[in-house]
C-alpha positions in Angstrom: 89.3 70.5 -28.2 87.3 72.2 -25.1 89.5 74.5 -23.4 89.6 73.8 -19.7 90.6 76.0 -16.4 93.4 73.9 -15.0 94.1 74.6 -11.2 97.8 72.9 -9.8 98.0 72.7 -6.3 101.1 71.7 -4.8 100.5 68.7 -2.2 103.6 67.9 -0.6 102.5 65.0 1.5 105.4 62.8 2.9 103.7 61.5 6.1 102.3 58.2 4.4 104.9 56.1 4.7 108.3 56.6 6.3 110.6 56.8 3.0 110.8 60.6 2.3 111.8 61.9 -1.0 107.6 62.6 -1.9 107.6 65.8 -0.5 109.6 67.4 -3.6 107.3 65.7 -6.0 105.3 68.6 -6.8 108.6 70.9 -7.6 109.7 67.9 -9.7 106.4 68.2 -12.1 106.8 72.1 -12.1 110.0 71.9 -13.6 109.4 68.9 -15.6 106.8 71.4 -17.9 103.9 70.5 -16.7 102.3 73.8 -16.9 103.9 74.7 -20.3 102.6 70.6 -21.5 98.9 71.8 -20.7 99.0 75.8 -22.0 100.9 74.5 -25.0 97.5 72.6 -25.7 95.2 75.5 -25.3 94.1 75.6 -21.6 94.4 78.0 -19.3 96.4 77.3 -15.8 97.3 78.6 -12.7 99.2 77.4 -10.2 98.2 77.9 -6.8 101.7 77.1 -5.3 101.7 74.3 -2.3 99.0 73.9 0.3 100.3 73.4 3.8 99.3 70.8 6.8 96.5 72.0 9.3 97.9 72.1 12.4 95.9 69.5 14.3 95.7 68.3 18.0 96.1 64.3 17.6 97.4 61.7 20.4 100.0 59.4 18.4 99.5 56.2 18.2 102.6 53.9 17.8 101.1 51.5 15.2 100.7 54.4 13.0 103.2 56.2 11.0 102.5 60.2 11.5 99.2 60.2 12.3 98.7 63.6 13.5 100.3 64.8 10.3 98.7 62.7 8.1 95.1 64.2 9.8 96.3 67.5 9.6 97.1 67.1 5.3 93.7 65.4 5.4 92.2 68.6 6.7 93.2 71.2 4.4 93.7 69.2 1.1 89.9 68.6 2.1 89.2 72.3 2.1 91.7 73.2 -0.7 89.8 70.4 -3.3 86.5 71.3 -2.5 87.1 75.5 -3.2 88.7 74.0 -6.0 86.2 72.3 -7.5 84.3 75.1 -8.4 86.9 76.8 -10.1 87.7 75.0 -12.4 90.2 71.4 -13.0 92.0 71.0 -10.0 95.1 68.9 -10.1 96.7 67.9 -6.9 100.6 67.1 -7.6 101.8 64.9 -4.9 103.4 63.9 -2.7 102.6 60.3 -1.4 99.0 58.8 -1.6 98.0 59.5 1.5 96.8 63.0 0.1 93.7 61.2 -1.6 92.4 61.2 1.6 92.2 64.9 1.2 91.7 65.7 -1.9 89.0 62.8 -2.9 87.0 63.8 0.4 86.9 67.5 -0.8 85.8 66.6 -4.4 83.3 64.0 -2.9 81.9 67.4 -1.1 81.7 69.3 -3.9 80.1 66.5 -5.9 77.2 65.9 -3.0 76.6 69.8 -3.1 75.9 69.8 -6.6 74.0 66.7 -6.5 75.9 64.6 -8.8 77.5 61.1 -8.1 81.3 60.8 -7.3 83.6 57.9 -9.5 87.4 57.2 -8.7 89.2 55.6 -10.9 92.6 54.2 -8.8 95.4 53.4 -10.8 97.6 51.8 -8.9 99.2 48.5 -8.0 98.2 48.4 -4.4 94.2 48.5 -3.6 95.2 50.9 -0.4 92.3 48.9 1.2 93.6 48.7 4.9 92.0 50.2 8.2 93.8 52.0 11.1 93.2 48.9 12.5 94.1 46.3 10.1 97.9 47.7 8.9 100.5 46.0 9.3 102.8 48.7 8.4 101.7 51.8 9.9 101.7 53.4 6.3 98.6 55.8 6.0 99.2 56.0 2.7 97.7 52.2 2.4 94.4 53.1 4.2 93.5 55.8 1.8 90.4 53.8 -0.3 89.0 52.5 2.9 88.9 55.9 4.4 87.3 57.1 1.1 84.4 54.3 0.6 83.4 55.0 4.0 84.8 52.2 6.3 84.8 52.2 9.9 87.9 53.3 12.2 88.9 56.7 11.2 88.0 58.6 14.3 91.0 61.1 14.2 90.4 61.9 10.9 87.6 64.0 9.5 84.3 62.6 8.5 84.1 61.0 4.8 81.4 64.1 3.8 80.4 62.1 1.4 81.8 58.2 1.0 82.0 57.0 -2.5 80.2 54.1 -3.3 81.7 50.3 -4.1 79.8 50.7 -7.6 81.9 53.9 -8.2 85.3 52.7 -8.0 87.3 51.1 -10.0 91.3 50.1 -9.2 93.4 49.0 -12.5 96.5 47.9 -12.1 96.3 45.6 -8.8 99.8 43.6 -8.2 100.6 43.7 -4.8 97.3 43.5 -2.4 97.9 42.3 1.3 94.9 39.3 2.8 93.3 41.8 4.6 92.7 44.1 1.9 92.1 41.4 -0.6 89.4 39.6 2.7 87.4 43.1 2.7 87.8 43.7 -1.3 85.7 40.7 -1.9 83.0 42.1 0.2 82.5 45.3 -2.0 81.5 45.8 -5.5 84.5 47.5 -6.1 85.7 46.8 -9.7 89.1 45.1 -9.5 91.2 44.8 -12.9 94.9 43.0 -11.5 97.8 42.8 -14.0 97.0 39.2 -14.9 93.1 40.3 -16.1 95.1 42.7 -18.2 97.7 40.7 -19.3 95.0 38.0 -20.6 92.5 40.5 -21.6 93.3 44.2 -22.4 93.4 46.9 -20.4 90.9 49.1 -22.5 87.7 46.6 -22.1 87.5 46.8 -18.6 88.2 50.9 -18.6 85.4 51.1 -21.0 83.0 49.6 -19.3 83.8 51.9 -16.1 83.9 55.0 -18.4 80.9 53.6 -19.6 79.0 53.8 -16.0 79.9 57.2 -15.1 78.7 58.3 -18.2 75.2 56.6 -17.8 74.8 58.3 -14.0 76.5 62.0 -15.5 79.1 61.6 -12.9 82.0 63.0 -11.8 85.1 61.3 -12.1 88.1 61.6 -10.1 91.7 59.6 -11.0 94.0 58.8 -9.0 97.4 58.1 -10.7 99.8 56.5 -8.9 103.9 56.3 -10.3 103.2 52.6 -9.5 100.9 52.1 -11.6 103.2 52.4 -14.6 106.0 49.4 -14.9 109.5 50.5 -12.9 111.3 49.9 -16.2 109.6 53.3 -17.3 109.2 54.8 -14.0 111.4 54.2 -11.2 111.1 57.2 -9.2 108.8 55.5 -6.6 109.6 53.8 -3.3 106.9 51.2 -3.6 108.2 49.8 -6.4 106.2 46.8 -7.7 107.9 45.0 -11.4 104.7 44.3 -13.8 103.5 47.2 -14.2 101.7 48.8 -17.2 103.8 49.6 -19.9 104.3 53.0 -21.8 101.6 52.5 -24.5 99.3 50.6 -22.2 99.3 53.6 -20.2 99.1 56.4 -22.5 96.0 54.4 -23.9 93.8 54.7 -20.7 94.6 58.5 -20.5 93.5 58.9 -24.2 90.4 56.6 -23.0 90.0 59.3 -20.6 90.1 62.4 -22.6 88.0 60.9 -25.2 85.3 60.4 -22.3 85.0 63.7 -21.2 84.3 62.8 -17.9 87.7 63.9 -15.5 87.0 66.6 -13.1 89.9 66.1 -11.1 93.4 64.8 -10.7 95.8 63.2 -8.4 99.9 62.5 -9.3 101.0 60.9 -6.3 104.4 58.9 -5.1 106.5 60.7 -7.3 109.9 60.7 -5.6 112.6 62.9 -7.6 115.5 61.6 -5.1 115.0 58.3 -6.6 114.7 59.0 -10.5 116.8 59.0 -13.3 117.5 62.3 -15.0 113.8 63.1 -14.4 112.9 60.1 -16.5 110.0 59.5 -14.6 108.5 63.1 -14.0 108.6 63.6 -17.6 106.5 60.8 -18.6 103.9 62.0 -15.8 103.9 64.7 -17.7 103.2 63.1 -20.6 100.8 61.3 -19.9 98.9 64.1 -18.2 98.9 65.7 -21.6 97.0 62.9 -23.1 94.8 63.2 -20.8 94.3 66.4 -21.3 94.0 65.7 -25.1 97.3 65.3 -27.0 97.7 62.6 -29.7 100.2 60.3 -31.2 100.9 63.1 -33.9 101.7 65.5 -31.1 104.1 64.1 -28.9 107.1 65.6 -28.7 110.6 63.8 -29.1 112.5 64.1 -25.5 116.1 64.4 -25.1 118.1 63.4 -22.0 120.8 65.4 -23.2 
């Protein structure tokens, strides 16, 4: 197995939505292992502790859910991705989704200065499809896709430096998409995989086929892991809880997928919320499955105890 550098970078993001509890995520996969899970299969890590907020200069806006501190995460996860980039791995432990914004916009940098094309692969049950303009929440983390692929409306923000083509992306997991989102979806080329395609068809076809394209263009390929993404039966430590999910060995198969590709170059765990789990049910199975992704097998998972 290739040795990797792995970089963690703390991304304590709870501006996304207005039920806290995300901002201890990252301390919640520290102690979970997560580091120990990765050396233990031969890479080297450091951990680069938390990033902070920028400190930016935004009106509020009373549709919008902390805008200014939203911007201000957007700003130096931005920074903090792209230096990271060329160091190695990096990945971001969140925190609620609304950090994609940053940390997909840094890697999409890094990707256009060395002239290779960006993939995200979104695992998630919501497409996070919405504009400023077309929320009806005021949750940022909901907007983070549309921000990314380059949609209009995102004045206070920074500019997308480098927005990431329909073709490129690929959300698995869809259960919960609002008309607005699903009204603009159809519009793009996006590649859409909902819980009923994979209850009817398999969840690996449709990843394949993805992997398949970003290995044809020798891309880059970000994920985005969402807790939702997995059923709250096996993960309940999210406050956008969504029942349908994937199950366990669905989604250890798509990060085995992944390893097997050789094609991730950066990470997001987001909407981990430790207030809300059981035991730490939930950030150990991140954990686990961040290990297959990272290359452990069947044969080498480890028996947990809740004791």
């Amino acid at each position: 197995m290739h040795t990797r550098d792995i970089l963690l970078i703390g991304a304590p993001v709870d501006s996304g939505k207005r039920r806290r509890g995300c901002l201890m995520g990252p301390d919640a996969f520290r102690v979970a292992g997560l580091r120990e899970a990765l050396e233990g299969l031969g890479h080297r890590v450091t951990d680069k502790g938390n990033v902070a907020a920028e400190a930016v200069d935004v009106p509020d806006d009373t549709r919008l859910h902390a805008l200014a501190e939203t911007v201000g995460w957007t700003r130096s996860l931005l920074r903090a991705a792209e230096e990271a980039m060329g160091q190695g791995m990096p990945i971001f432990l969140g925190g609620d989704h609304a950090l994609s914004m940053g940390t997909v916009a840094g890697v999409a940098a890094h990707a256009a200065r060395v002239g290779r094309p960006l993939f995200l692969l979104w695992l998630d049950a919501h497409s996070d499809f919405h504009t400023l303009e077309s929320t009806e929440s005021g949750n940022l983390h909901g907007v983070s896709v549309a921000y990314l692929s380059g949609r209009e409306g995102f004045g206070a923000f920074p500019a997308m430096p480098a927005p990431i083509p329909g073709k490129n992306v690929c959300m698995i997991g869809l259960r919960s998409v609002d008309p607005a989102e699903r009204e603009a979806l159809a519009a793009t080329d996006i590649h859409l995989v909902d819980m009923r395609a994979i209850d009817e068809n398999g969840i690996r076809a449709p990843l394949a086929e993805f992997l398949g394209r970003v290995d044809a263009a020798d891309g880059l390929l970000h994920v985005s892991f969402d807790v939702d993404f997995l059923d709250p039966a096996i993960a309940p430590a999210v406050g956008t809880t969504s029942p349908g999910g994937t199950t366990f060995r669905e989604a250890h198969l798509v990060m085995e997928m992944l390893f097997d590709s050789g094609r991730v170059t950066s990470l997001d765990l987001v909407e981990l919320n430790p207030f809300l789990d059981e035991r730490g049910r939930t950030a150990g199975l991140m954990v686990d499955l961040t290990a297959s992704l990272l290359g452990r097998r069947i044969f080498d998972r480890p028996t947990r105890s809740l004791a």
